[in-house]
C-alpha positions as CSV (number, residue, x, y, z in Angstrom):
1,X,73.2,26.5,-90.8
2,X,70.9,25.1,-93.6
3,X,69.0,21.6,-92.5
4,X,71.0,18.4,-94.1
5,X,67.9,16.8,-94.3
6,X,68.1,15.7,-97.7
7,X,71.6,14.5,-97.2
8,X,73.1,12.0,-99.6
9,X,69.4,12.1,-101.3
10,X,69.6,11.7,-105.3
11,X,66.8,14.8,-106.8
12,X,65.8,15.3,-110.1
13,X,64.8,18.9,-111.5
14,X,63.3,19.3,-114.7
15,X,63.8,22.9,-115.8
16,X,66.4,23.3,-113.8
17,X,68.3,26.0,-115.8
18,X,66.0,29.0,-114.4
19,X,63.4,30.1,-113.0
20,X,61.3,27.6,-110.0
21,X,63.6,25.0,-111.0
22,X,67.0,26.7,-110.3
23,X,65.6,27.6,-106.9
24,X,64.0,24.5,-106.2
25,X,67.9,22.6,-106.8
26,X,69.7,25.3,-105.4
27,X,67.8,24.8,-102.5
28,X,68.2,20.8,-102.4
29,X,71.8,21.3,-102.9
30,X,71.8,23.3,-99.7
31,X,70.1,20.5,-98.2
32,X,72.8,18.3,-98.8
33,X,70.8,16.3,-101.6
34,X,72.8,14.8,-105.3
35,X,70.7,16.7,-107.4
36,X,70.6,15.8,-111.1
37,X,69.6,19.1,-113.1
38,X,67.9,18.4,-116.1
39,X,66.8,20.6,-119.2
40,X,67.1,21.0,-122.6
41,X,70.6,23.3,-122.2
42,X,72.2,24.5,-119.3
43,X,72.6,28.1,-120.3
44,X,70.4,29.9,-117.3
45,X,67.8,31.8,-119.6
46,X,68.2,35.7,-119.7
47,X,66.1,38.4,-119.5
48,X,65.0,41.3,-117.4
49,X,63.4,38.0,-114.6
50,X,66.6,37.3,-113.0
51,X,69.8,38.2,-110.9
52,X,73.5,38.5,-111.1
53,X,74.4,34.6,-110.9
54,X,72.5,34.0,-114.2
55,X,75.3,33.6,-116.0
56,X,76.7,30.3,-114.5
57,X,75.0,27.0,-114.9
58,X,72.9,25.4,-111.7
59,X,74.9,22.5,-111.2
60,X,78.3,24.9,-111.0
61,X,76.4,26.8,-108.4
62,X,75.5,23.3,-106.2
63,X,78.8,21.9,-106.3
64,X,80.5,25.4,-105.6
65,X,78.7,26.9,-102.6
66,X,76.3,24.1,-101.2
67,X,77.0,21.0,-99.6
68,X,75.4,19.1,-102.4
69,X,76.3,17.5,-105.6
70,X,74.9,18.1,-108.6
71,X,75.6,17.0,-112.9
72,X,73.6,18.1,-115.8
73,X,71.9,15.7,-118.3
74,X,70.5,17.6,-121.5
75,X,66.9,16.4,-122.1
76,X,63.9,17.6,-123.6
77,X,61.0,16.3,-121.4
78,X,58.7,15.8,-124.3
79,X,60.9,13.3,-126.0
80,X,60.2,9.6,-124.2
81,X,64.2,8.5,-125.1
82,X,65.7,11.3,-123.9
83,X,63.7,11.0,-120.5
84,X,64.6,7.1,-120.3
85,X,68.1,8.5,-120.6
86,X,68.2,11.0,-117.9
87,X,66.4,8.2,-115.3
88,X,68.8,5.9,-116.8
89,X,72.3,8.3,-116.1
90,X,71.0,9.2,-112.7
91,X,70.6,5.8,-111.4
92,X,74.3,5.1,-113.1
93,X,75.7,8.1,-111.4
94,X,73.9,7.9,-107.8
95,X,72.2,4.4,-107.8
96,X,68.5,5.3,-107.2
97,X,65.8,8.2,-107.2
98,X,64.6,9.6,-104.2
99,X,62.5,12.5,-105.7
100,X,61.4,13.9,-108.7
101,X,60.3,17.4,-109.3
102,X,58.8,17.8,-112.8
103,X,59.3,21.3,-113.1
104,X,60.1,22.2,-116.7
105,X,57.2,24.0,-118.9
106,X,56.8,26.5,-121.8
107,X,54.2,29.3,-122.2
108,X,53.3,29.6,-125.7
109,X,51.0,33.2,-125.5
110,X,48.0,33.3,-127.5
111,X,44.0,32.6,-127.2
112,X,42.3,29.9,-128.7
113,X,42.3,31.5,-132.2
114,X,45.9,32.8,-132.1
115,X,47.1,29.3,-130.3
116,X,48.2,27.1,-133.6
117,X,48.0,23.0,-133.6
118,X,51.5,23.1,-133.6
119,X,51.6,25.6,-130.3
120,X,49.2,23.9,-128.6
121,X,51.2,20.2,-129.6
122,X,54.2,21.6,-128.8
123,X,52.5,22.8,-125.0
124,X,51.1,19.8,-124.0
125,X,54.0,18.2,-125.0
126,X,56.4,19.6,-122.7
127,X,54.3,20.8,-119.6
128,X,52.2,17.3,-119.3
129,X,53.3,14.4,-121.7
130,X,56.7,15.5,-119.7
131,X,55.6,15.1,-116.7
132,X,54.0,11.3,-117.2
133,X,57.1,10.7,-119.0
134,X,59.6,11.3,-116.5
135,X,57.1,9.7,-113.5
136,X,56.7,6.7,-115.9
137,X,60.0,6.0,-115.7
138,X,61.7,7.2,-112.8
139,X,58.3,5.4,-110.8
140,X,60.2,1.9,-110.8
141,X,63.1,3.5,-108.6
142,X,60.7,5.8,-106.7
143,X,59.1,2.4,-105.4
144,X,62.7,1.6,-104.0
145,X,63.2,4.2,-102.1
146,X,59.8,5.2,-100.9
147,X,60.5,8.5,-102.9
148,X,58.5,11.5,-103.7
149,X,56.8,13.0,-106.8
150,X,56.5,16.8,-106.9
151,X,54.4,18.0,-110.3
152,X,54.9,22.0,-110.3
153,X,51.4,23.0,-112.0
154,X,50.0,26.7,-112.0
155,X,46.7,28.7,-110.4
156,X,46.0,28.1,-113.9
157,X,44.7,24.6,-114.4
158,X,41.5,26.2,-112.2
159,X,41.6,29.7,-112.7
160,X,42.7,29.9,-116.8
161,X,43.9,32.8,-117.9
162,X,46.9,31.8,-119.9
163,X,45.9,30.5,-122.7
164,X,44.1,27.4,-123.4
165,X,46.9,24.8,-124.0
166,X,48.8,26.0,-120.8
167,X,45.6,25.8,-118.7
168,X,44.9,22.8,-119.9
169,X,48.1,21.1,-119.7
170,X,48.1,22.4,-116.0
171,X,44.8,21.3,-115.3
172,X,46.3,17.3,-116.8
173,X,48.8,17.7,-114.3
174,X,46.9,17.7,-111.4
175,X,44.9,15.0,-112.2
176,X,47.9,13.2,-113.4
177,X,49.2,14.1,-109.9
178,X,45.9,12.8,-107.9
179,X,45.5,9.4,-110.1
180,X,49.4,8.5,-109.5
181,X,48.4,9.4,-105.8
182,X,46.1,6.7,-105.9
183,X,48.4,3.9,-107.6
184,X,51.4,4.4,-105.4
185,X,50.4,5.3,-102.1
186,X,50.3,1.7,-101.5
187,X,53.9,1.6,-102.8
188,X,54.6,4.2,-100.4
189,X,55.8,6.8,-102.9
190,X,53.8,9.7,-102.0
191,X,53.0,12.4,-104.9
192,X,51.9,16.2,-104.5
193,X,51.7,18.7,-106.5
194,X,52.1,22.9,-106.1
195,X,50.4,25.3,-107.7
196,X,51.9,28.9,-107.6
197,X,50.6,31.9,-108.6
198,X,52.2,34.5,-111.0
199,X,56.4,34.2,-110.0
200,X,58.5,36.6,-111.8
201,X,60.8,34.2,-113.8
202,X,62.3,34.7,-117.5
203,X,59.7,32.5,-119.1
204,X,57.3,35.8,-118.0
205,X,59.6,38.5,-120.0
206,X,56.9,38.7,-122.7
207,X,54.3,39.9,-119.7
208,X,54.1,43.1,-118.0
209,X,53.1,43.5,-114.4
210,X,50.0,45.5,-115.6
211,X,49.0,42.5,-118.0
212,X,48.3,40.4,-115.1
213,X,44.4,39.7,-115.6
214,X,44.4,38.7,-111.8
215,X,46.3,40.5,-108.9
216,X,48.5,38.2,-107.4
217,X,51.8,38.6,-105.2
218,X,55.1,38.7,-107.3
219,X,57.8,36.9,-106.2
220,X,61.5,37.3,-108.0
221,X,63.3,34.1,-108.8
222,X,66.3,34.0,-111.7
């Protein structure tokens, strides 16, 4: 029987749709959590990355087979309102935040002469003002409930490898993740952030398993 130990606990997953993210809420569903599944639409992604539920939406997948509960708020991470909205709808719908993953990210390929001011914007945008954005505002709650902050970087924001704008925003994250560490540990909000390797999601479909500059173990998640 799956631990309830996030029982009754309101989540929210950025990205939730595919990939880290629609493990990562799956999982807190199991757990028992209210989990609050946030991305820009909440059509699962396609492509050769994925399994056989693909087709129906995370928060269908909570509410039908875990203990959890789960609703969908549309927002694109890189747009301040939208965030405000999603904190906003949560604390309507549960009445607090207990944690918040900031998952969601895009990959733009290119190096630093094929990576346009508009890619590179557009990066940065979603994989780190994102991420201050939705700690910026969901940080008031956080302090409530002695919550928790989980930034999902990548091996990365040390390593490179993957462009500059997507190392880079990376590498903002962890700082981000260490000076937020600092400010609310007092608060007793406690911030972390993961760094995985290469994960076989559909944001990868463009890459092949030889591409990979640096051998690393694969892991499937839809």
């Amino acid at each position: 029987m799956t631990s309830q130990r996030h029982a009754k606990r309101t989540v929210i997953v950025t990205g939730a749709s595919s990939g880290i993210g629609r493990r990562i809420a799956r999982q807190f569903g199991r757990e028992g959590a209210n989990v609050v599944c946030a991305s820009r639409s909440n059509e699962p992604k396609t492509g050769k990355h994925h399994d056989t539920d693909i087709s129906d939406p995370t928060e269908q997948i909570i509410r039908e087979e875990t203990s959890g509960d789960a609703v969908f708020v549309s927002t694109d991470v890189s747009d301040p309102d939208q965030v405000r909205n999603l904190v906003d709808e949560t604390v309507e719908e549960y009445g607090g935040i207990d944690v918040l993953v900031n998952n969601a990210g895009i990959s733009i390929v290119g190096d630093s002469q094929e990576t346009s001011v508009e890619d590179w914007r557009t990066m940065l945008g979603v994989d780190l003002d994102g991420t201050f954005f939705c700690c910026k505002f969901a940080i008031p709650y956080l302090k409530d409930t002695s919550g928790h902050i989980v930034n999902i970087s990548s091996v990365n924001a040390t390593e490179g490898g993957s462009g500059p704008a997507y190392s880079a925003a990376k590498a903002g994250q962890v700082n981000l993740t260490q000076d937020l560490a600092v400010e609310l540990g007092p608060h007793n909000v406690n911030v972390n952030c993961i760094s995985p390797g290469y994960i076989k999601t559909p944001i990868q479909d463009y890459q092949d398993e030889d591409g990979i500059r640096i051998s690393r173990e694969q892991t499937l998640l839809p």
